[in-house]
FITI-803926 format. One line per 3 residues: number of its first residue (from 1); their letters; for each residue z, y, x of N, C-alpha, C. Coordinates in steps of 0.05 Angstrom, whole numbers, plus 5000, padded with zeros to 4 digits. Layout:
// residues N
NUM	A	Z Y X Z Y X Z Y X | ...
END
This chain:
// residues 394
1	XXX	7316 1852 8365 7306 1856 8337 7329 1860 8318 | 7328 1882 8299 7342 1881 8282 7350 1864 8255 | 7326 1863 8249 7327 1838 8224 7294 1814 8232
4	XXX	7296 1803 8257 7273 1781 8262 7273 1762 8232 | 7243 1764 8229 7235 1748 8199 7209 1727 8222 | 7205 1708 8217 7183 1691 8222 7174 1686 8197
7	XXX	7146 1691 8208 7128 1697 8182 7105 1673 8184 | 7097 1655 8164 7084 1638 8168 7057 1636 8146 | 7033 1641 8153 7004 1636 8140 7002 1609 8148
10	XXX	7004 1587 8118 6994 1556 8133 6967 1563 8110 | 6949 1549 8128 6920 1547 8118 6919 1513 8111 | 6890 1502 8105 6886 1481 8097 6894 1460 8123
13	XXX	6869 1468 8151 6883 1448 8170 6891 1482 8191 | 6909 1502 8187 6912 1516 8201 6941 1530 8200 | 6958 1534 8223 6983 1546 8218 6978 1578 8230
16	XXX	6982 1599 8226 6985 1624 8246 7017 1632 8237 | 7019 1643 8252 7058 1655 8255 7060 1670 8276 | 7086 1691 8262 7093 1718 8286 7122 1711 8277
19	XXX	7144 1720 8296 7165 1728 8304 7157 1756 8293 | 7170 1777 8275 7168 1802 8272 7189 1814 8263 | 7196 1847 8267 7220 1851 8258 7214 1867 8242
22	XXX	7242 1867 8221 7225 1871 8184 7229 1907 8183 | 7245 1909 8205 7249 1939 8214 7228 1960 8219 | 7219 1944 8247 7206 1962 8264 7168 1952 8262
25	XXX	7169 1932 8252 7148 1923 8240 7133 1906 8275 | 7148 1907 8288 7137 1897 8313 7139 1866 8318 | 7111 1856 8327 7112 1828 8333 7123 1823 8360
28	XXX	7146 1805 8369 7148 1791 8399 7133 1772 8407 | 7125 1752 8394 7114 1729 8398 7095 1720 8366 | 7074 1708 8380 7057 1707 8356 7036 1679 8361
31	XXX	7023 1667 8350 7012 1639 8349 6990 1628 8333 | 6988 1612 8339 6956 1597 8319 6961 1572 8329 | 6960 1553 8307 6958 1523 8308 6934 1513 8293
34	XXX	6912 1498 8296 6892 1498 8300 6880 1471 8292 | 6861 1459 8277 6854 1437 8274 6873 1415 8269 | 6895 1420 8243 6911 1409 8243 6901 1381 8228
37	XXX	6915 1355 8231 6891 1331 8215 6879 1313 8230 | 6865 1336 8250 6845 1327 8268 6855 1305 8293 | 6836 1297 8309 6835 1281 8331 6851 1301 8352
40	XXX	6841 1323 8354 6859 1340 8372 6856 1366 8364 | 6889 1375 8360 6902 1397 8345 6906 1419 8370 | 6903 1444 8370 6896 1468 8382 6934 1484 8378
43	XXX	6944 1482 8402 6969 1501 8389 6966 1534 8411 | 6961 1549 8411 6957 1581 8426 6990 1596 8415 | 7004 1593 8435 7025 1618 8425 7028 1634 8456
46	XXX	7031 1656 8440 7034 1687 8460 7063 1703 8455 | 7069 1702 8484 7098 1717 8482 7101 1738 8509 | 7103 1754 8499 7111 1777 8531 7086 1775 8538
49	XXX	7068 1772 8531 7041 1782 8550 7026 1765 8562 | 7042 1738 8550 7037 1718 8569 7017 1688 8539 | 6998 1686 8542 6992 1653 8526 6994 1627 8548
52	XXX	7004 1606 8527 6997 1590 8531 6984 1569 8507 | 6963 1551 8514 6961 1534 8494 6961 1509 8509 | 6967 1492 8482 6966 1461 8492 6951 1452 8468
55	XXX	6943 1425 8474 6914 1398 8467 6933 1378 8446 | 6938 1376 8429 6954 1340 8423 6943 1335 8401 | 6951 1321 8390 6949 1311 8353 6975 1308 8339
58	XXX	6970 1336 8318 6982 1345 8293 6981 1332 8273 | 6989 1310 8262 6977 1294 8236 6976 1312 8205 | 6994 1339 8212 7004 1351 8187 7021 1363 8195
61	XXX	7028 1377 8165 7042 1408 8169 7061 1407 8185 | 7072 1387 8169 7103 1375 8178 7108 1379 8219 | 7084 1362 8234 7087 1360 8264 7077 1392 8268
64	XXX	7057 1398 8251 7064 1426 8261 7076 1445 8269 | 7095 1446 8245 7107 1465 8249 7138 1463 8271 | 7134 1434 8277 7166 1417 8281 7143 1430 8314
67	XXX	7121 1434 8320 7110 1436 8346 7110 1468 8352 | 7110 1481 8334 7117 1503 8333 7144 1514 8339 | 7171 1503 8330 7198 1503 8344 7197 1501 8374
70	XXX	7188 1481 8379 7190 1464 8406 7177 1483 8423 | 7147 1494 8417 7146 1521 8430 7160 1547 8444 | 7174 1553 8420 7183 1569 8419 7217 1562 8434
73	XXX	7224 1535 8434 7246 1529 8457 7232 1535 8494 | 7209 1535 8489 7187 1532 8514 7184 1560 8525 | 7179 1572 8512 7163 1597 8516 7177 1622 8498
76	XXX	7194 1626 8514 7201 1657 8484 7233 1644 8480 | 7243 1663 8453 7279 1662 8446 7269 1631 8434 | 7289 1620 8426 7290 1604 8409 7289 1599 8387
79	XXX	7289 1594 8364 7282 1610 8332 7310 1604 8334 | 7328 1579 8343 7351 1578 8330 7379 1593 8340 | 7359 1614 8371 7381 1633 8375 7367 1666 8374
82	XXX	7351 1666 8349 7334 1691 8349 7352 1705 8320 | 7365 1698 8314 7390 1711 8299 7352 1723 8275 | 7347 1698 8261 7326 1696 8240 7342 1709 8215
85	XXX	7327 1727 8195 7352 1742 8169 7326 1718 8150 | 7310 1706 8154 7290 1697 8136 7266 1682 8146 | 7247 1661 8139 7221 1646 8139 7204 1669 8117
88	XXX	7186 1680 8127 7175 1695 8102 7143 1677 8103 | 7131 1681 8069 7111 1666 8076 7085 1687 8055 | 7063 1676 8067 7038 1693 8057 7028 1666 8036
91	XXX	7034 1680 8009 7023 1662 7991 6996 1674 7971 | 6974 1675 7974 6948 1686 7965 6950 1693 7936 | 6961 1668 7914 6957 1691 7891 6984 1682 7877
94	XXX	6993 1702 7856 7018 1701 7856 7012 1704 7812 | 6993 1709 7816 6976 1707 7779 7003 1738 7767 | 6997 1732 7744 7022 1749 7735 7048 1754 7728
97	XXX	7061 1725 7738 7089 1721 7747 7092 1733 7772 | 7078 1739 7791 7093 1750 7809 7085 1767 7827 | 7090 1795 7816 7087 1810 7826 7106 1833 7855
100	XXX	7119 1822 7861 7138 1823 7875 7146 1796 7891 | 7158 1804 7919 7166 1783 7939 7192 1771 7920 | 7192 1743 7934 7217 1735 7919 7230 1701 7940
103	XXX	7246 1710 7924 7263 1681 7952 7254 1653 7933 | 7244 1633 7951 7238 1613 7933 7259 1596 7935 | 7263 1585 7905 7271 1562 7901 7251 1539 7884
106	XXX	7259 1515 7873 7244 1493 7865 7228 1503 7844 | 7238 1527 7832 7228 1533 7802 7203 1555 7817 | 7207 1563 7833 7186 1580 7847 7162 1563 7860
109	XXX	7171 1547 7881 7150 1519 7883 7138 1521 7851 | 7147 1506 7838 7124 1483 7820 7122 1509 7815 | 7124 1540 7806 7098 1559 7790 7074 1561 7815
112	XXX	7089 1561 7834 7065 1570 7858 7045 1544 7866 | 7051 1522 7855 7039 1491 7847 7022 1502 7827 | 7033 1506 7811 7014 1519 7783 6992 1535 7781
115	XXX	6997 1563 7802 6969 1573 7804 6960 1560 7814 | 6952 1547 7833 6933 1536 7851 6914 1529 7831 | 6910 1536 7806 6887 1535 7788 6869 1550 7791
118	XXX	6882 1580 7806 6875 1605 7804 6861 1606 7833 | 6873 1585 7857 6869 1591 7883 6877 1560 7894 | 6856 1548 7886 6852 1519 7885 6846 1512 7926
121	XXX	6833 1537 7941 6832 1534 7964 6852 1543 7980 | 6871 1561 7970 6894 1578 7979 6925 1561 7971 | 6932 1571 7943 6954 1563 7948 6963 1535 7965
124	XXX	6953 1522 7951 6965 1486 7954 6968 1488 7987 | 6947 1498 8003 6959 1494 8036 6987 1517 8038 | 6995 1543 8021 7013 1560 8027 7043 1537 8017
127	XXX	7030 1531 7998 7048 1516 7991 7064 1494 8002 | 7048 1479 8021 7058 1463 8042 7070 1472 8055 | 7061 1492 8072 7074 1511 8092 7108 1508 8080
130	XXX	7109 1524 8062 7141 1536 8041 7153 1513 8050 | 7132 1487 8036 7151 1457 8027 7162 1448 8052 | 7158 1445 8086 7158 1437 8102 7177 1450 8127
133	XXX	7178 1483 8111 7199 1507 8127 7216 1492 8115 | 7227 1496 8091 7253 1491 8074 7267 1467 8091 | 7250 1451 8092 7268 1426 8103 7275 1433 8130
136	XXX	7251 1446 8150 7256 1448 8175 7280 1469 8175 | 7280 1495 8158 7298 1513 8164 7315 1519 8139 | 7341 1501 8138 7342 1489 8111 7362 1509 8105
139	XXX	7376 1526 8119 7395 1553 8118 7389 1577 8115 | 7362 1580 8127 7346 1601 8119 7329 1615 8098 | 7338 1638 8087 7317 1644 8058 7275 1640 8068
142	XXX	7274 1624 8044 7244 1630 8043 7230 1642 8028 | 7229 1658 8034 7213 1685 8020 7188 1681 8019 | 7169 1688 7989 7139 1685 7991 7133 1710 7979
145	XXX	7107 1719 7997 7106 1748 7988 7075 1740 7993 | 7058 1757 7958 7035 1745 7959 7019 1771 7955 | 6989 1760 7959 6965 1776 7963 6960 1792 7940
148	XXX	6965 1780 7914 6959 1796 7888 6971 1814 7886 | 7008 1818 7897 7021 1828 7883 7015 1864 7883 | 7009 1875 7905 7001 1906 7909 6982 1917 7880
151	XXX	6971 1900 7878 6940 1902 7854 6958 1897 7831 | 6979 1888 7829 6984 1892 7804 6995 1916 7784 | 6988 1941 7804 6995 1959 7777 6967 1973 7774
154	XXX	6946 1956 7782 6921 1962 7760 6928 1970 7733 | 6916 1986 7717 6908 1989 7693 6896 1974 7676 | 6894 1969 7655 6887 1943 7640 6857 1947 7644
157	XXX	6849 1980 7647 6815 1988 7653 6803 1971 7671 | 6819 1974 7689 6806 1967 7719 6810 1932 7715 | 6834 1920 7703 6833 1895 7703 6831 1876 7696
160	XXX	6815 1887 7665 6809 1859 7641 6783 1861 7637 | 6777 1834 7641 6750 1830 7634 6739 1835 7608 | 6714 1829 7599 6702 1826 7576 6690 1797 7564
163	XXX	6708 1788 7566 6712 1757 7558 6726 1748 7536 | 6722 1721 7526 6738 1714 7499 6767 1725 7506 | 6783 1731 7487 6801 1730 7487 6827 1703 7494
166	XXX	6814 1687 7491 6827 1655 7503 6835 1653 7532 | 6807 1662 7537 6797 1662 7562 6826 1668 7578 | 6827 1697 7571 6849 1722 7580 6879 1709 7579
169	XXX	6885 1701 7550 6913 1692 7537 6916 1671 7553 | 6903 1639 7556 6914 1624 7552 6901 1615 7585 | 6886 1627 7597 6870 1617 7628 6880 1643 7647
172	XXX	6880 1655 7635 6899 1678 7664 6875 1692 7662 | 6850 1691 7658 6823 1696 7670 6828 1739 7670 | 6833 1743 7688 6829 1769 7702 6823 1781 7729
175	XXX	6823 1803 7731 6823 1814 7763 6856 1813 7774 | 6851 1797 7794 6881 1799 7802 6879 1813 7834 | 6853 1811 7857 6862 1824 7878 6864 1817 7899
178	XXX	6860 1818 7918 6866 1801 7946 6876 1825 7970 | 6884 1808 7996 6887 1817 8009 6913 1850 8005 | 6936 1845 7986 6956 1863 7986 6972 1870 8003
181	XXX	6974 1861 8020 7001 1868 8046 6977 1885 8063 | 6949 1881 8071 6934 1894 8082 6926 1923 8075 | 6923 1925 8045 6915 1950 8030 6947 1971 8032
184	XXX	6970 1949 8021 6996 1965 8031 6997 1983 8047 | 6997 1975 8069 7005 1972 8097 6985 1996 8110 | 6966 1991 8100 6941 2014 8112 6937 2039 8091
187	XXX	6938 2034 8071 6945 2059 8039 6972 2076 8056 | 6989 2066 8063 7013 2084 8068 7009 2092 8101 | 6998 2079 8119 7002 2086 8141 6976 2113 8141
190	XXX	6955 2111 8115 6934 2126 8127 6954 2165 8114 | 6978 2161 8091 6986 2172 8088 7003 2184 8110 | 7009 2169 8126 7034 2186 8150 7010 2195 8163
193	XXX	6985 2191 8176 6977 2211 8180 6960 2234 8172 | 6961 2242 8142 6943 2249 8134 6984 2281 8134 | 7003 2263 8137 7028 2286 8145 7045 2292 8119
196	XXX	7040 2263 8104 7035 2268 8066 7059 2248 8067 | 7072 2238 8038 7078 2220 8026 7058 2203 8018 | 7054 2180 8014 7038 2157 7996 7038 2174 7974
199	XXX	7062 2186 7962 7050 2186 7928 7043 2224 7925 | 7029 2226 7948 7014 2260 7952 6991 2256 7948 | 6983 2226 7959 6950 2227 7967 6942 2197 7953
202	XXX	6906 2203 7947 6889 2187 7947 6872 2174 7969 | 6878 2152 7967 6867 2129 7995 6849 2111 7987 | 6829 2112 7998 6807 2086 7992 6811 2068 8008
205	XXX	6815 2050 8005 6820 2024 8041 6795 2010 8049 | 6788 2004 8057 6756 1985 8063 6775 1952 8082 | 6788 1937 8076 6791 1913 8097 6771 1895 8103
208	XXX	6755 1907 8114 6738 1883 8130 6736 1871 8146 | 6737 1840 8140 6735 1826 8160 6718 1798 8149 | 6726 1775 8152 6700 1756 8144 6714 1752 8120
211	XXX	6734 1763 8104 6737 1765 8076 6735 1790 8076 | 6729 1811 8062 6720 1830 8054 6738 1848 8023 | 6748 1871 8020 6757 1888 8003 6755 1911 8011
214	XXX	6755 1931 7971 6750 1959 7982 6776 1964 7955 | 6795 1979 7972 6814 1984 7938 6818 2020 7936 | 6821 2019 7908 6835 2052 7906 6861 2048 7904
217	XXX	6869 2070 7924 6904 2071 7917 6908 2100 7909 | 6922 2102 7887 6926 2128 7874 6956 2134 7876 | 6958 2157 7891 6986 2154 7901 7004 2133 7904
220	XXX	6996 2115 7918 7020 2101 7936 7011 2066 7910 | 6999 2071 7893 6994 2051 7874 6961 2048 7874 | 6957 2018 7869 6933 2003 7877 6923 2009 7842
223	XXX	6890 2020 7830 6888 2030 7805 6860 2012 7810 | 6852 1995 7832 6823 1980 7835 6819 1969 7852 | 6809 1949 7860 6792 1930 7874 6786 1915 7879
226	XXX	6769 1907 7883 6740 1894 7892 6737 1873 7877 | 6759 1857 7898 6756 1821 7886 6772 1816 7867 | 6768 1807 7852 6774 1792 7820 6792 1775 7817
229	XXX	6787 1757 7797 6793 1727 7795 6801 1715 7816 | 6787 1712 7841 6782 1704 7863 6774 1723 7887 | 6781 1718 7906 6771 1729 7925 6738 1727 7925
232	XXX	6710 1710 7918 6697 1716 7912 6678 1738 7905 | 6695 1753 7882 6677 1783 7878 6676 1803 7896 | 6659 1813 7897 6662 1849 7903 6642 1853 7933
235	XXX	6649 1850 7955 6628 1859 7976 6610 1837 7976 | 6592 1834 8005 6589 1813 8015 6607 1803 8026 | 6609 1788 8041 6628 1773 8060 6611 1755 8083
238	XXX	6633 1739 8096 6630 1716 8124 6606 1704 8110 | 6620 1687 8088 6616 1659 8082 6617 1662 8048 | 6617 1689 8031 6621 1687 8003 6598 1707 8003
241	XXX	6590 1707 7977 6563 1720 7967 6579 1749 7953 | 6596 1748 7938 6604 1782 7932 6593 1778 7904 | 6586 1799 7890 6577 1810 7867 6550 1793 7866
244	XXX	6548 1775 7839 6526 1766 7830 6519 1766 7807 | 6496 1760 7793 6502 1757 7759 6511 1728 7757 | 6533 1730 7740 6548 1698 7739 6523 1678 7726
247	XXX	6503 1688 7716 6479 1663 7705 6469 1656 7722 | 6473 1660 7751 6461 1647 7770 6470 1621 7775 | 6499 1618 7771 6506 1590 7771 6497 1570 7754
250	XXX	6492 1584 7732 6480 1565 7704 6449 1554 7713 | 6442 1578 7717 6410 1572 7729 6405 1554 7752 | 6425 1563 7770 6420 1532 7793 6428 1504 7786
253	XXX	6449 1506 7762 6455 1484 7755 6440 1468 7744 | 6420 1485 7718 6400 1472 7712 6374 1461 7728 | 6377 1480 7745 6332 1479 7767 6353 1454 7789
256	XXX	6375 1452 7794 6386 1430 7812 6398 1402 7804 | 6406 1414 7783 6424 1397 7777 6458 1390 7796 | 6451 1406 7812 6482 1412 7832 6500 1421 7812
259	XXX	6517 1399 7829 6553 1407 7813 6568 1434 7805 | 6585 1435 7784 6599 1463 7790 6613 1464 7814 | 6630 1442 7827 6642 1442 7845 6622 1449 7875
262	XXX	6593 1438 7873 6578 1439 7893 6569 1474 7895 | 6568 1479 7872 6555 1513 7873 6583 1530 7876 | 6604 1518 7871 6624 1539 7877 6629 1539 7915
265	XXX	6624 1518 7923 6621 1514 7952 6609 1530 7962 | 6579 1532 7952 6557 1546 7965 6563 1581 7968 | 6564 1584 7933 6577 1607 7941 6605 1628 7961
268	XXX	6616 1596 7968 6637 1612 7978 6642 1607 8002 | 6623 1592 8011 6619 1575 8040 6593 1581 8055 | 6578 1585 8043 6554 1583 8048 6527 1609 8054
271	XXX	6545 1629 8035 6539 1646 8026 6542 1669 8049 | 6537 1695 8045 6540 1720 8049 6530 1722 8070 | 6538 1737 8093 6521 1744 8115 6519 1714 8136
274	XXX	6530 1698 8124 6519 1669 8132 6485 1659 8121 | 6486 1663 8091 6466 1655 8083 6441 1680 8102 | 6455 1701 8099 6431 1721 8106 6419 1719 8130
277	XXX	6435 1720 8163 6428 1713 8178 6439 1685 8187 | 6447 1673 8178 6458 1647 8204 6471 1649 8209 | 6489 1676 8209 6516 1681 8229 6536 1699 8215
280	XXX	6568 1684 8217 6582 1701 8211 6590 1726 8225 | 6591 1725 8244 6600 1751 8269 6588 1772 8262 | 6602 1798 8261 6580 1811 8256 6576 1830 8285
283	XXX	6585 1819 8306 6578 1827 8330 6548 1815 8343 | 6554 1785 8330 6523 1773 8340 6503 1787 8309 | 6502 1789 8292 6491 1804 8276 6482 1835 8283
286	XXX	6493 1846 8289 6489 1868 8305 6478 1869 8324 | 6474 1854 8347 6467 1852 8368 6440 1843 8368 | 6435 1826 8338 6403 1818 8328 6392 1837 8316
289	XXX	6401 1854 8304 6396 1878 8290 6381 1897 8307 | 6402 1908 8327 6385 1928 8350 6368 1914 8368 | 6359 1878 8368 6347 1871 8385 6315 1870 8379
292	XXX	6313 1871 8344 6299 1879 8323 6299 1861 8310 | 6315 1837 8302 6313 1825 8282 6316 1826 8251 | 6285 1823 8239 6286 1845 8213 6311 1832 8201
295	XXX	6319 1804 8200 6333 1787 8176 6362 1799 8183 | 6366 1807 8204 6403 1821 8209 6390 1849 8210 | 6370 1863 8207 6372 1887 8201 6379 1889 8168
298	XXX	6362 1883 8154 6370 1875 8121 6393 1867 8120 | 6404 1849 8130 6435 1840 8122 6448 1859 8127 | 6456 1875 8153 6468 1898 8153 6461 1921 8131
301	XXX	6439 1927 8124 6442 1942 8109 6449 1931 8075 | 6445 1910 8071 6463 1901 8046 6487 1903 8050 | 6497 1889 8071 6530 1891 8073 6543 1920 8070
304	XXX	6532 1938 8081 6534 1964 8089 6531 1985 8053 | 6514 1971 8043 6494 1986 8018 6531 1982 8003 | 6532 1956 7998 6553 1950 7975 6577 1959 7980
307	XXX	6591 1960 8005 6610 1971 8015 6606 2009 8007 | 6587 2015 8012 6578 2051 8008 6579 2057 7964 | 6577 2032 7955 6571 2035 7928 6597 2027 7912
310	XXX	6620 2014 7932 6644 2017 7921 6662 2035 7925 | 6648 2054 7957 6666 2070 7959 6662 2099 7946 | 6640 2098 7941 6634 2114 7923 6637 2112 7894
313	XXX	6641 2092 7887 6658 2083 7851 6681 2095 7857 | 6697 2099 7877 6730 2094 7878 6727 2122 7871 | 6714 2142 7895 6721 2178 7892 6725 2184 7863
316	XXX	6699 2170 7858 6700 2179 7826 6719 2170 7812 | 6730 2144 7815 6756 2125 7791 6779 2150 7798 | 6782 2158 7828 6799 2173 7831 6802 2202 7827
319	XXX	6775 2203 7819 6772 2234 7814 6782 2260 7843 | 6767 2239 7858 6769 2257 7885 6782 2241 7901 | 6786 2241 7935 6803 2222 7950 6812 2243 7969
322	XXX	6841 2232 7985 6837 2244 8010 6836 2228 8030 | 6840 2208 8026 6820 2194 8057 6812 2166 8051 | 6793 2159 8069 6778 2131 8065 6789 2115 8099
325	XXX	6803 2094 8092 6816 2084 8121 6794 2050 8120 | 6786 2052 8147 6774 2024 8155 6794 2014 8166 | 6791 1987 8160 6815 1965 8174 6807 1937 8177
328	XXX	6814 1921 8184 6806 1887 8195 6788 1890 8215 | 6777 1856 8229 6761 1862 8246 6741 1881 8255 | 6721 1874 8228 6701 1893 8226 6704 1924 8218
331	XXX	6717 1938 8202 6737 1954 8193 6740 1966 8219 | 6756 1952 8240 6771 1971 8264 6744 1970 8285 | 6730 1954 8292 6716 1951 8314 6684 1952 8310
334	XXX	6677 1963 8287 6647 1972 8290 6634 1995 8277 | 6630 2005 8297 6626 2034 8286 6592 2035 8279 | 6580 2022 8275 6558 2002 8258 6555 2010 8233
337	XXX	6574 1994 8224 6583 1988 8195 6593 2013 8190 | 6620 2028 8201 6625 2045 8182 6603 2067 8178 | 6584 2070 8204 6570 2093 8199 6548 2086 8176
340	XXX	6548 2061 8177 6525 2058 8151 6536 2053 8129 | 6556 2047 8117 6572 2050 8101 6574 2071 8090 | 6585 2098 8110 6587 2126 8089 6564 2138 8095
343	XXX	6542 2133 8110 6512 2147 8109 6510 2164 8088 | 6518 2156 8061 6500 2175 8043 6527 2194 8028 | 6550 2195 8039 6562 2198 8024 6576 2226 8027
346	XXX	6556 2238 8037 6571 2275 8053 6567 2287 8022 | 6554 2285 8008 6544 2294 7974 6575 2296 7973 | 6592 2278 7976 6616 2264 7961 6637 2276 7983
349	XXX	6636 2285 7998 6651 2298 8017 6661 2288 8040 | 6644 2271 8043 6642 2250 8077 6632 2262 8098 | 6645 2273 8117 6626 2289 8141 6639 2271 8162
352	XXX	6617 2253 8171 6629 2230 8202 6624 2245 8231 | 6641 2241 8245 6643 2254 8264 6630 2230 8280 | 6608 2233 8297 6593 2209 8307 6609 2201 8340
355	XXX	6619 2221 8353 6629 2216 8371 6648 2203 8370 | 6679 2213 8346 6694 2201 8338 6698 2163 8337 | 6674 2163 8312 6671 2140 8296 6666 2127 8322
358	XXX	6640 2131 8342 6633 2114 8371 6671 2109 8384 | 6688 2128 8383 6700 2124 8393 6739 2104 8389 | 6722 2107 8355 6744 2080 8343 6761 2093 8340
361	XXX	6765 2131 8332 6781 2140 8324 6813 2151 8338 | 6839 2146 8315 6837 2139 8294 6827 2152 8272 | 6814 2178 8272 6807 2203 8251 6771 2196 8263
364	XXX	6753 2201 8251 6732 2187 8255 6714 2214 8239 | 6733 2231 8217 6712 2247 8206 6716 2280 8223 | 6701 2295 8208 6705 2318 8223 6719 2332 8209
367	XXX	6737 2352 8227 6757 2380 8220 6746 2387 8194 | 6725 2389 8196 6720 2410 8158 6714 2385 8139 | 6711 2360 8140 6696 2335 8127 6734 2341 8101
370	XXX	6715 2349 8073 6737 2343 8053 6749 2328 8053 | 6743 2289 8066 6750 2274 8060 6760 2260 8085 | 6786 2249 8094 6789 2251 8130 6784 2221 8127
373	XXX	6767 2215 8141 6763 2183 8155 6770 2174 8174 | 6788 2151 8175 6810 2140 8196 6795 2112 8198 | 6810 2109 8221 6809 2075 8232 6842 2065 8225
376	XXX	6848 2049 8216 6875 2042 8224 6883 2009 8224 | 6898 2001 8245 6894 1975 8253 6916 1963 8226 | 6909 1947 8212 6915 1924 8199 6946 1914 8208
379	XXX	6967 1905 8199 6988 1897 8198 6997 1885 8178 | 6981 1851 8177 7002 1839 8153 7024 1831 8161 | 7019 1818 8175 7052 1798 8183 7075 1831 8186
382	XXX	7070 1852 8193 7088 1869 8195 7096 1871 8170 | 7073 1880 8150 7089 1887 8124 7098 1871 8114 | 7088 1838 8105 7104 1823 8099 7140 1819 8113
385	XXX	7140 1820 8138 7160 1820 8143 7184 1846 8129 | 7169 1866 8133 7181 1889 8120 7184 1885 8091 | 7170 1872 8075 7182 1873 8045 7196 1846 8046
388	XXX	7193 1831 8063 7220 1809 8065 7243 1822 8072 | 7248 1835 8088 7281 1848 8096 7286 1862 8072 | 7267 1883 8062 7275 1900 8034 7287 1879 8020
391	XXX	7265 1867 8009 7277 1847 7992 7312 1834 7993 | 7317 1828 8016 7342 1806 8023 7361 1839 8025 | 7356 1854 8036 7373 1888 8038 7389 1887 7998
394	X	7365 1885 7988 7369 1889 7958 7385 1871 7943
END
């Protein structure tokens, strides 16, 4: 590897991490630590082709990640002879201080302490993660490179609400964006094959997976999407409801009397193609769907409806596209969804190649279709790694 970055997503009780190089964007070794907290903690790392996992108890980040070294003395280079240029880390929202990766220090901690107003379920576990590398890898830059930052050269159109003005000034309250290293990463890759530069072409991205986004990228720059404030807005989702009228909360509050804290749960837990069928998968969803179950036939076509009604806002925000790229689980592996997704949208210059799409691509529309539809597989930890090396290069 030319410049190896280990890249670390710590979740609430969850660690994932790749060995990746900031170069070539390629993972060697990659991992999931699992039920951290718990009675018994889950560690899965894969190297050369090869997994292993082991069973113990993780009390916290801290044995985590100290179990994660010890791994990697086990199985794979060593971190402490993998000639590391950086710890890079996936920090979810970065508000409007930070729009760009940056090397943390203490003054970077407590702001990234600070949003967690913004991302009360996100940061504070990214934040651990940071707090717990530093000490473990106390020579090494820690770089945090976050989810908002791609979305931030929205337009004030696309990104201010219609709210008090307080609201705005003194609460942050705007669209800030999710999922940026994914829209990156797939915005430019759907450009190398379209044989273009990023800043030739218009790209719609679709990332679906049990979080959910649809963004416009207008030459090589993000001008829209989906989710807001929060990851919350915009599609359906796993476990989140998407687009609602916000008086719904008021109204359950009153006919329940349930907490704000309890209804923000519901919605974001409870909700989406969970509430609809029972199930997040949308493989077992699908599978109820063609078996004839009306309640996952309807959910598919909601999920499907809202996804078709953003991608059709974007042509227009963009005033034309040249390609619409699927990506994440659902995104790469169901050709379900995408076909019901752009169903209506040949008006708009969508022509799906059915064989294609059955066949997962990566070009999915047809030779004459105005608009070329790709599959393209998702790479965060690559790009994060990649704007960690830029970064430290600079």
């Amino acid at each position: 590897m030319s410049a190896p970055v280990l890249v670390i997503n710590s979740g609430s009780s969850s660690i994932k991490y790749q060995l990746v190089d900031g170069e070539t964007l390629e993972a060697s070794t990659s991992g999931v630590i699992e039920r951290i907290g718990q009675s018994e903690s889950i560690l899965t790392h894969k190297h050369a082709g090869e997994k292993h996992q082991t069973t113990t108890r993780l009390a916290d980040h801290a044995a985590g990640l100290e179990a994660m070294v010890a791994v990697f003395e086990e199985h794979g280079t060593p971190l402490s002879g993998a000639g590391l240029i950086a710890v890079a880390h996936r920090v979810v929202h970065g508000g409007e201080r930070f729009v760009q990766p940056v090397v943390v220090d203490d003054e970077v901690e407590q702001a990234i302490e600070e949003l967690a107003a913004l991302a009360p379920l996100h940061n504070p576990a990214n934040l651990e993660g940071i707090q717990v590398a530093r000490k473990l890898f106390p020579k090494l830059p820690q770089v945090a490179v976050f989810d908002t930052a791609f979305h931030a050269t929205m337009p004030e159109r696309a990104h201010l609400y219609a709210v008090p003005r307080a609201w705005r000034e003194e609460h942050g309250v705007r669209r800030y964006g999710f999922h940026g290293t994914s829209h990156a990463y797939v915005s430019r890759k759907a450009a190398e094959l379209l044989g273009k530069s990023p800043k030739e072409v218009n790209v719609i991205v679709a990332h679906l997976g049990n979080g959910a986004s649809v963004s416009a990228v207008e030459r090589g720059r993000s001008i829209d999407t989906s989710m807001g404030l929060t990851p919350l807005e915009g599609l359906v989702m796993g476990t989140r409801s998407g687009d609602i009228d916000p008086a719904i909360v008021f109204h359950m509050h009153r006919r329940t009397g349930a907490s704000f804290a309890d209804l923000d749960a519901a919605l974001n837990k409870e909700s989406g193609m969970l509430a609809l069928t029972g199930q997040i998968d949308m493989r077992v969803v699908e599978a109820a769907a063609r078996s004839g179950d009306r309640s996952a036939q309807i959910a598919l076509e909601i999920y499907c409806y809202r996804i078709r009604k953003y991608i059709g806002s974007y042509i227009a925000a963009l005033g034309g596209a040249d390609a619409i790229a699927f990506t994440a689980g659902v995104g790469e592996n169901s050709p379900e969804v995408r076909a019901g997704a752009l169903g209506s949208l040949v008006a708009l210059g969508v022509h799906l190649d059915e064989a294609a799409n059955a066949a997962g691509g990566p070009v999915i529309s047809t030779p004459q279709s105005p608009i070329t539809v790709m599959v393209i597989p998702t790479n965060e930890e690559g790009e994060i790694a990649s704007q960690t090396a830029a970064l430290l290069r600079s």
